[in-house]
Residue frames as a rotation matrix with the C-alpha (Angstrom) as fourth column:
UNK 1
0.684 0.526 0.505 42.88
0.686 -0.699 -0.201 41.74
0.248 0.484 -0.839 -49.22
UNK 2
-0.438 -0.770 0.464 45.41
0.579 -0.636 -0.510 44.57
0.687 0.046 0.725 -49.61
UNK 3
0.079 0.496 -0.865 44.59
0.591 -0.722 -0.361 47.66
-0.803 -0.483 -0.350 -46.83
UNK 4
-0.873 0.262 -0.412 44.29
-0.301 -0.953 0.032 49.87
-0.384 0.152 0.911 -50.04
UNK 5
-0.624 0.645 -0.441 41.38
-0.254 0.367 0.895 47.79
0.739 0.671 -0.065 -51.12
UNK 6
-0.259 0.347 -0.901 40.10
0.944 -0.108 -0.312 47.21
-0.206 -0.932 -0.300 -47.36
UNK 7
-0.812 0.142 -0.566 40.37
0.230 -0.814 -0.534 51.07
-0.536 -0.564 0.629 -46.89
UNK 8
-0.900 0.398 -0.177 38.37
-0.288 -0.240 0.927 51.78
0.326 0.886 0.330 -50.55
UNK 9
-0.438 0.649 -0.622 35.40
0.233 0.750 0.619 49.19
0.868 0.126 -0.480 -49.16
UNK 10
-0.418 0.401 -0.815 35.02
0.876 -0.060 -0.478 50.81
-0.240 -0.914 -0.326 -45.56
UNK 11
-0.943 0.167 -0.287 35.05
-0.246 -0.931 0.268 54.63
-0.223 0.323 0.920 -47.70
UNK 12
-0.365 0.913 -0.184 31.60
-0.306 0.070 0.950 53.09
0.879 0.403 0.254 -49.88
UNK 13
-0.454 0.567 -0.687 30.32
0.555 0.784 0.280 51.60
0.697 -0.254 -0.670 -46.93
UNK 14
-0.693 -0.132 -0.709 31.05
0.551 -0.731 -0.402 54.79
-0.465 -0.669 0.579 -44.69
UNK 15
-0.889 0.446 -0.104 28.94
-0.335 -0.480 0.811 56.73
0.312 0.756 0.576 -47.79
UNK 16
-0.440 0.796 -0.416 25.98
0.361 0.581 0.729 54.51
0.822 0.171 -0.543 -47.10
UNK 17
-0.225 0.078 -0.971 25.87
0.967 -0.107 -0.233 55.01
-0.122 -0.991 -0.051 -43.24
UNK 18
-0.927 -0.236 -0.292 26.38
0.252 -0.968 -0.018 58.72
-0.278 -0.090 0.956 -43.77
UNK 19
-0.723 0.673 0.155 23.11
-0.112 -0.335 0.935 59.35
0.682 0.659 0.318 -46.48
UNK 20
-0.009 0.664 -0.748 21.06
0.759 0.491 0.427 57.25
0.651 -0.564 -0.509 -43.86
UNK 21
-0.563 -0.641 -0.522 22.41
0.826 -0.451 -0.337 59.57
-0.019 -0.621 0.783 -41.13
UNK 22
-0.986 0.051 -0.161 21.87
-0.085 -0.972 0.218 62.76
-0.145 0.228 0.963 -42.71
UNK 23
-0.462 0.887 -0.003 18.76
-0.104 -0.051 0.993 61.58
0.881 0.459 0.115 -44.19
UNK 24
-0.037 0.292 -0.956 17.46
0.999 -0.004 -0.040 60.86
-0.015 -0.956 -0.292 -40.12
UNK 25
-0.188 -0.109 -0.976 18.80
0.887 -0.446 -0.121 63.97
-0.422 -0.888 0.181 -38.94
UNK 26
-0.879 0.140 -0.457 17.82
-0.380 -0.785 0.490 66.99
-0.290 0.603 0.743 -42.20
UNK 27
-0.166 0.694 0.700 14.28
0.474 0.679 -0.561 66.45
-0.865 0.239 -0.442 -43.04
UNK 28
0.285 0.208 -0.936 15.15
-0.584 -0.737 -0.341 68.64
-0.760 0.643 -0.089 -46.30
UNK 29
-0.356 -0.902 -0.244 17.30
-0.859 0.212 0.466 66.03
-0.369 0.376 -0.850 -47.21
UNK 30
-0.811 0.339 0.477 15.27
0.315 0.940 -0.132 63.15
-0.493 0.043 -0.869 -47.12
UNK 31
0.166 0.686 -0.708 12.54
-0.352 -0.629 -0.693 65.43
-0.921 0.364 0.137 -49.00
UNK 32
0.035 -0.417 -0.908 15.11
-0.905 -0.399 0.148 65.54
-0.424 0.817 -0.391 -51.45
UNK 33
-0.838 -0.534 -0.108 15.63
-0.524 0.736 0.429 61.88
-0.149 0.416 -0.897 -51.69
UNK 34
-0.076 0.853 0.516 11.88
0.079 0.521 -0.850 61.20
-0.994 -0.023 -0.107 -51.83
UNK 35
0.720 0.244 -0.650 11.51
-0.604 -0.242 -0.760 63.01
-0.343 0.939 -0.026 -55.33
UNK 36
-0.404 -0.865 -0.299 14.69
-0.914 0.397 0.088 60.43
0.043 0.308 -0.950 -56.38
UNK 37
0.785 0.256 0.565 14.67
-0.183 0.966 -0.183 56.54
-0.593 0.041 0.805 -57.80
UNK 38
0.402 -0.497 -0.769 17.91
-0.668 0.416 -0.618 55.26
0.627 0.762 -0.165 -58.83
UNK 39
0.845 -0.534 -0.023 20.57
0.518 0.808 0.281 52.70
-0.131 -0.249 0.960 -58.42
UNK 40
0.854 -0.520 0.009 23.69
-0.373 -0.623 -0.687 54.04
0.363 0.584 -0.726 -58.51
UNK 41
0.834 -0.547 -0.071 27.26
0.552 0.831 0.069 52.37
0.021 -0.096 0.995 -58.57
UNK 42
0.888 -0.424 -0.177 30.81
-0.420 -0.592 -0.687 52.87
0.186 0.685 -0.704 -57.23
UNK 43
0.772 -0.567 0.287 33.68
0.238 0.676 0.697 51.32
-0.590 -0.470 0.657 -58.10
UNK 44
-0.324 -0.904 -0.279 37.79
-0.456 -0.109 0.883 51.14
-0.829 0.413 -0.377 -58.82
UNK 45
0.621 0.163 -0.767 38.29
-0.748 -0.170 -0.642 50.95
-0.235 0.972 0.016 -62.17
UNK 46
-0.040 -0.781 -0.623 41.17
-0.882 0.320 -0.346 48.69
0.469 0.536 -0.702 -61.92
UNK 47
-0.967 -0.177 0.184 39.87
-0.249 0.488 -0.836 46.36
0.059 -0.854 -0.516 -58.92
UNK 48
-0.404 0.892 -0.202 36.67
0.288 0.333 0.898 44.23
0.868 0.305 -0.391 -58.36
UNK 49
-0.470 0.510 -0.721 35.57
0.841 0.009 -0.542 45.95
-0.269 -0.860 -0.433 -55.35
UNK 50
-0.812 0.354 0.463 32.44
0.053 -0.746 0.664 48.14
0.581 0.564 0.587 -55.85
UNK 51
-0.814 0.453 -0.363 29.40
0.358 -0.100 -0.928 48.99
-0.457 -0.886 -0.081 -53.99
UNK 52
-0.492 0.764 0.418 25.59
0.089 -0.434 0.897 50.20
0.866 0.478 0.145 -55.26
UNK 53
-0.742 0.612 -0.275 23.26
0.158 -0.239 -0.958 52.35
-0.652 -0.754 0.081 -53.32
UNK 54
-0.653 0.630 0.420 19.71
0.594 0.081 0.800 52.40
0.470 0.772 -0.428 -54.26
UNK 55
-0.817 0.477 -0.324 17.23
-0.082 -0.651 -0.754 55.17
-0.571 -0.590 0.571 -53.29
UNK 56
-0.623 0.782 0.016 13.89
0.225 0.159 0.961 54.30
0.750 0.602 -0.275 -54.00
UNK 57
0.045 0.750 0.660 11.38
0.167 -0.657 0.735 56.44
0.985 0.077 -0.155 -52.70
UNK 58
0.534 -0.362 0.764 13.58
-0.443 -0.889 -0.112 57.95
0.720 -0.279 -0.635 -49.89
UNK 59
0.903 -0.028 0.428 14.68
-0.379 0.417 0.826 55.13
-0.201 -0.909 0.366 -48.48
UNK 60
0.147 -0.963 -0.228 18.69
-0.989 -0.142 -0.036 54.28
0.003 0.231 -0.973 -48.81
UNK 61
0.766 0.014 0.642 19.94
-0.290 0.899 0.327 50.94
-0.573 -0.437 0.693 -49.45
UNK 62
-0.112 -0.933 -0.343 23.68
-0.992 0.124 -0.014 49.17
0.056 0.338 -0.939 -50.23
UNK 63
0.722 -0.345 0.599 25.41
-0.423 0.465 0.778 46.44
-0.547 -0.815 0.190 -51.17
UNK 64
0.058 -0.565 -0.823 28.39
-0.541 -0.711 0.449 45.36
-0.839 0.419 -0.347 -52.55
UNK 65
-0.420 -0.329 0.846 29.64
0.342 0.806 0.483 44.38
-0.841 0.492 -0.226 -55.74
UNK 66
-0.960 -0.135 -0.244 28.13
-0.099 -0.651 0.752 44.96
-0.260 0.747 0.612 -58.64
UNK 67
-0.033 0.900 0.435 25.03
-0.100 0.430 -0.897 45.77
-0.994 -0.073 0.076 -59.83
UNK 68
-0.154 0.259 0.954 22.92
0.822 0.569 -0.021 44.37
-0.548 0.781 -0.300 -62.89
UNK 69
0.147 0.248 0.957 21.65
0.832 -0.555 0.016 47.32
0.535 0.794 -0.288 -64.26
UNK 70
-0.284 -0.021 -0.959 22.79
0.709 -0.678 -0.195 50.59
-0.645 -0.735 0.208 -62.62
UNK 71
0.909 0.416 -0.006 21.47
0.400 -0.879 -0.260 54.19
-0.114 0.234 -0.965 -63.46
UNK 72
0.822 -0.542 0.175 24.72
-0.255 -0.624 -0.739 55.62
0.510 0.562 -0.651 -62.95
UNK 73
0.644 -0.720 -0.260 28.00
0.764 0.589 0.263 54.40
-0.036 -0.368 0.929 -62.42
UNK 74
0.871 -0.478 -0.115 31.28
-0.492 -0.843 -0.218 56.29
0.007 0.246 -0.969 -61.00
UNK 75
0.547 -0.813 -0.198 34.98
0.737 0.580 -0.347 54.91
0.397 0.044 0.917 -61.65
UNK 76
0.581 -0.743 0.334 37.80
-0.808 -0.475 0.348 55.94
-0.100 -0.472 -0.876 -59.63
């Protein structure tokens, strides 16, 4: 694995950790993510390394790759 495709895969995983985090330590935040249900996906546009996080009824969950049916997907 290249280290720009290493670094890309620790950045989504760092994202996950973080939402959890915040969501622990702001209880506005996790409010916010109670009233939320999606799936949402990012990944390189040229490269097969992606990541989905799913928030379903304020709880945060990841992993990578791709998902089946995402809600919303960003490319970079």
């Amino acid at each position: 694995m290249m280290f720009s495709r290493l670094k890309f895969s620790i950045i989504l995983f760092a994202l996950t950790v973080m939402l959890k985090f915040t969501a622990r330590r702001h209880p506005a935040f996790a409010a916010q993510l109670k009233q939320r249900n999606l799936v949402a996906q990012i990944k390189a546009r040229d490269e097969g390394i992606g990541r989905w996080i799913s928030i379903r009824d304020g709880k945060v969950s990841s992993s990578r790759g791709m998902h089946a049916k995402p809600e919303a997907t960003l490319w970079f």
